[in-house]
N, C-alpha and C positions, 0 to 999 in steps of 0.2 A: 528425745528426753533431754531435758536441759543437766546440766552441772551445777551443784549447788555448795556455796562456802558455807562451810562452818567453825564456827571460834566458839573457844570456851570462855565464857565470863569470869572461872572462876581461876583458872590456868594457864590464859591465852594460846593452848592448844587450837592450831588451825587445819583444817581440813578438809579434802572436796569428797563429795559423793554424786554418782551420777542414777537421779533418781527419777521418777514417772512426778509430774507436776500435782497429780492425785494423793501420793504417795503421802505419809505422814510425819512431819520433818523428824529429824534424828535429835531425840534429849541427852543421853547420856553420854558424854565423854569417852575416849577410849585410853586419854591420858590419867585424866583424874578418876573416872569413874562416878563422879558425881552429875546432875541434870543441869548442865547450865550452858549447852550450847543454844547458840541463837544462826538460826539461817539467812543465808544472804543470797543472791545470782551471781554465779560464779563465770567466770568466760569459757573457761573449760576447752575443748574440741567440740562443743556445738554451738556454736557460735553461728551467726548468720553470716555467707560470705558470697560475693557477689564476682562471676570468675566470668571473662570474655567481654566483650564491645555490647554498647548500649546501654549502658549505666551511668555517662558522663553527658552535660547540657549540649556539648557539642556535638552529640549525637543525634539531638532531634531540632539541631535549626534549620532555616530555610536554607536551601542549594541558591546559589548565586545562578541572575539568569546564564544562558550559554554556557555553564558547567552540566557537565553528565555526571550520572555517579561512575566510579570507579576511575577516572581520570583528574 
């Protein structure tokens, strides 16, 4: 479930909620009380992240002849 920003138009109250993408964005302020938040994608903790070898170009070039892997 992504993290999603919210700011008040009317307040510049900002805030995250961590919500299903289904879900129905949040209107009402918790500052003002009034409907004037707008939703944005937050970076949050779910974030896309890419952890160990194999994710960098020099991972997939050619081996030099007479080279082995691991040496």
């Amino acid at each position: 479930m992504p993290t999603y920003e919210y700011r008040c138009t009317n307040c510049e109250h900002e805030l995250e909620e961590f919500q299903k993408i289904t879900d129905e964005p949040l209107l009402k302020c918790p500052n003002c009380k009034k409907d004037y938040l707008k939703r944005g994608i937050g970076g949050g903790g779910s974030t896309l992240q890419f952890k160990g070898s194999g994710f960098y170009i020099t991972d997939y070039t050619k081996q030099k002849e007479g080279c082995k892997e691991g040496s």
